[in-house]
N, C-alpha and C positions, 0 to 999 in steps of 0.2 A: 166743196167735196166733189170728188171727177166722179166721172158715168165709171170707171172699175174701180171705186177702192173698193170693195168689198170682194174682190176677187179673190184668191188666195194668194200668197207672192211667195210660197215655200210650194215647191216641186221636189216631193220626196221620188226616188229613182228606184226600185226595188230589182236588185242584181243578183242572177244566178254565181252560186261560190262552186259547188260541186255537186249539186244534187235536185231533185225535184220536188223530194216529198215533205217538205216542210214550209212552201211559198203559199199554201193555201194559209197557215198557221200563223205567218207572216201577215198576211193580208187582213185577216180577222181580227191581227192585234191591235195593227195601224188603226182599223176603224173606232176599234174600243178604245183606244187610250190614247189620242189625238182629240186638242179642243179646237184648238187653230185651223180656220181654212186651209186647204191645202189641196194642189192635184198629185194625185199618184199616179204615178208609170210603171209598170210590170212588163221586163223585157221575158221574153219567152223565146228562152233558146232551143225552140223543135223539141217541146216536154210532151208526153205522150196525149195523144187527143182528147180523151175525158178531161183532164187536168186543165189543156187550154179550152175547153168546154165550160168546165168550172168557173175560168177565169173570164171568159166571154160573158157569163148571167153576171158576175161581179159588176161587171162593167156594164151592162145594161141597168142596173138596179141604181149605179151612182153614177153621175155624169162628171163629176171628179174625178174618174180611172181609166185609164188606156192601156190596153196590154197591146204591145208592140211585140210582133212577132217575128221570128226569125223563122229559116224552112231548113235551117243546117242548127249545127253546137255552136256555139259562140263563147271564147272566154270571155272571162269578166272584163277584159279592157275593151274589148270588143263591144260588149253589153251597155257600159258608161257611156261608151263614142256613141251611140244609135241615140241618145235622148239628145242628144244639142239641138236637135233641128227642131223639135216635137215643142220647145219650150216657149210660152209665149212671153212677150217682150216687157212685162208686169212682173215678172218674175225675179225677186230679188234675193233668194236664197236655193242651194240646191242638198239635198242629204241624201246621199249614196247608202243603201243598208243590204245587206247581203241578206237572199232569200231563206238564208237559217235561222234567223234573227228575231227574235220576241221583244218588243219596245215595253215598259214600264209606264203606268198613267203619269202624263204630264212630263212626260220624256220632253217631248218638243219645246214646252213652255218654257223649261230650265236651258234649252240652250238658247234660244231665241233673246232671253233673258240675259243672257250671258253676254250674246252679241253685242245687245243694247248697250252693255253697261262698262264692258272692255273696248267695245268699237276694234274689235281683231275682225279676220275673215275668213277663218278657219276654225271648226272648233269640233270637241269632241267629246262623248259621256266615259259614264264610269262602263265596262264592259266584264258583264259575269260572263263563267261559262258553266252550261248543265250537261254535268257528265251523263252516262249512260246509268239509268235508275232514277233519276230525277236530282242527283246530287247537285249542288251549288258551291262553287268557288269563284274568286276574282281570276279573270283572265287578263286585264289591264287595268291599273287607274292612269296615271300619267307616264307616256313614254320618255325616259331619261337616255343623252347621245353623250357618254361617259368618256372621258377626254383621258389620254394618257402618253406614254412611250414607250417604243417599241425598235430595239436595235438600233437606236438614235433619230428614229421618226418619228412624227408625230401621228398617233393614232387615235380613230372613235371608237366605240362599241354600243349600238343600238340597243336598251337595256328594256322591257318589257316589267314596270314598278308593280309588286306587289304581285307577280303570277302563281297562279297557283296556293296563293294563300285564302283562309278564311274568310268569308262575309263580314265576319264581325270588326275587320278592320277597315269595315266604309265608312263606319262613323266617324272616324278621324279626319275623313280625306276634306280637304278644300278646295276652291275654284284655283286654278293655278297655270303658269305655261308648262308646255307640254314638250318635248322633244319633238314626238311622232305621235299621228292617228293609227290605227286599225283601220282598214279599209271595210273590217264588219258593220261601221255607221259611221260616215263624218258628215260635218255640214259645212258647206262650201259659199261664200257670197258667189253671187251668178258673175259679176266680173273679174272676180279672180281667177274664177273658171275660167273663163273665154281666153284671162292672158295666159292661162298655165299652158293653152292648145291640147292639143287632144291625150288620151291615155296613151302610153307608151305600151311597146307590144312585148308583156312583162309579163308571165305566170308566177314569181316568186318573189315575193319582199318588193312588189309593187308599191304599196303603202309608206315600208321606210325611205325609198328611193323618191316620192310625189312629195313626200314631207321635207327630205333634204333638198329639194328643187324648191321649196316653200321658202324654206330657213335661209338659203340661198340669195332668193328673192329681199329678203328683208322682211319677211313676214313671219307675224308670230304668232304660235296656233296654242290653244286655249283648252283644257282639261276641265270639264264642271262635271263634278259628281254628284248632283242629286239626281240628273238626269241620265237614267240608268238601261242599261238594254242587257239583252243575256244570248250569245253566243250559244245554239244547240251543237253538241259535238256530235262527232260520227266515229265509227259506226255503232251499234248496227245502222246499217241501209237498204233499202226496200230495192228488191232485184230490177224494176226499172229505172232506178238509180243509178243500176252500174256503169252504162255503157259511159252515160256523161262520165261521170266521175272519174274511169280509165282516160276519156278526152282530156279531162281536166289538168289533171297532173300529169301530162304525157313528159315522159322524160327529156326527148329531144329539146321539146319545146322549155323546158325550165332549165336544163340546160344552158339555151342560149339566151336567157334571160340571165342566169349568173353571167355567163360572158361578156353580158353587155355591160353590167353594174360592175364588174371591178376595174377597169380601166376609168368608170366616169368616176367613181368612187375609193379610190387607191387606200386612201385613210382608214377605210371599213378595214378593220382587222377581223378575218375568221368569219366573221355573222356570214357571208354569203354561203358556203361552204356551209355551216350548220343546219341553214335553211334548206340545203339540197339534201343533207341527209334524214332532215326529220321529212322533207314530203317523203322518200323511197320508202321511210319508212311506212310512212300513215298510208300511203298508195297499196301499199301490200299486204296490208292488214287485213283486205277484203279479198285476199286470195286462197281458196281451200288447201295448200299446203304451210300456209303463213305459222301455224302452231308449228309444226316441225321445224321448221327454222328456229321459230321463237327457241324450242326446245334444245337445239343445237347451240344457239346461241349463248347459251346459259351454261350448256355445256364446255363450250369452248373457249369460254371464262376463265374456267379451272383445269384444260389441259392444254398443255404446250402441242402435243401431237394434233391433238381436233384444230387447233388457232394454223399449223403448219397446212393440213390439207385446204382449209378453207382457202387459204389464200388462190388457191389450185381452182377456187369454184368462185367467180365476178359476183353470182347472186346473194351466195350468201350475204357476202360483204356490201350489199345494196339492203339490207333490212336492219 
């Protein structure tokens, strides 16, 4: 037996998605429903100073947590790239979870599990999401890359199994290969990490594009659903949420992250483009005129004349 194996050799990564006020919720989960040694990272993208306050006594209290702190915003790829250096050389697993994120007891154990028993090096849980009221539905179980043709090319479509439907159909689901992760949790072997290089500088469909670089590679990533985490949606959001959140989804910037992914990815039919209109839309949701559009919207459903001026108006057509 060496002087570390009792270390932990899983470095869970805890990464800002758009918001601040649910990383505490986040943290309190990990501790409860983690059995496995493990060190936690909690990057801190310039979150209001009580918060990295908060996060400061965390980490005095465990000597298992580092909160890595930023003094600007940081997207999420930005946030992943900051832990490489932090990671010590014992380290044989890494799981990425986005700071909205509520883990399930024994979450870990079932992938680890999984690792074990597949010997894949990518893998990923079953992913609920709680709507606003406490509601529960599936956000993902296994992501399926649905093959077909298109004006005599060959095309994919990135297909998200099971979204939006019932709980009651996770009892069917099985350990299985996956398409694509959610970048809301994956867990990564630390060398495949190091060959993938760092995160690309991607605001949107990051996740399917890391995964097709996977599937690429020859690698096959792995769906286990007893090990379960739940996606919290937004909004509502807590007014020192916002500012991030406007950072987050900055249009320019997701923008040129579609522009980057259709030229590397020509096969993708439409997904990219869908993906730019659900953020405009979910970006504006937090805007106090957002109802009157909504309202407009609905309206302009059912007249040819409202559909006619809109066109007149960019914004509308951006929600």
């Amino acid at each position: 037996m060496t002087a570390n194996s009792n270390l932990p050799k899983v470095a869970i990564v805890i990464v800002p998605r758009e918001r601040f006020s649910l990383v505490k919720t986040c943290v309190e989960h990990i501790y409860a429903h983690t059995r496995e040694p493990f060190e936690l990272f909690v990057i801190d993208p310039n979150s209001p100073n009580w918060l990295y306050e908060w996060l400061k006594k965390w980490e005095r209290k465990n000597s298992n947590m580092h909160v890595l702190r930023s003094e600007r915003f940081l997207y999420p790829y930005e946030a992943k790239n900051m832990v490489a250096k932090h990671l010590r050389a014992e380290i044989d697993w890494v799981v990425f979870l986005d700071n909205d994120v509520k883990v399930s007891p024994h979450w870990l154990t079932w992938l680890l599990d999984a690792a074990r028993e597949t010997g894949v090096r990518a893998l990923h849980p079953l992913y609920l999401i709680e709507q606003k009221g406490g509601d529960l539905g599936i956000h993902m179980a296994d992501g399926i890359i649905r093959k077909g043709k298109k004006n005599g090319r060959d095309v994919i479509q990135p297909v998200m199994n099971y979204v939006g439907m019932s709980i009651s159909n996770a009892a069917k689901f099985h350990r299985q290969e996956s398409g694509f992760v959610e970048f809301h949790t994956f867990m990564i072997r630390r060398d495949l990490l190091e060959e993938m290089g760092e995160f690309e500088p991607l605001t949107l469909s990051e996740d399917v594009h890391y995964s097709l670089r996977l599937r690429e590679k020859g690698e096959r990533i792995v769906f286990e659903p007893r090990s379960v985490v739940t996606y919290v949606a937004g909004p509502p959001f807590e007014k020192y949420d916002l500012a991030y959140f406007r950072f987050r989804w900055k249009n320019s910037v997701a923008e040129a992250s579609i522009e980057r992914l259709k030229p590397r990815w020509p096969a993708v039919d439409g997904y990219w483009d869908g993906k730019l209109a659900w953020m405009n839309y979910h970006k504006n949701r937090i805007e106090p005129w957002f109802p009157i559009v909504a309202k407009y919207r609905d309206l302009a459903a059912q007249s040819r004349t409202i559909r006619r001026i809109g066109r007149l108006i960019p914004i509308f057509n951006k929600v």
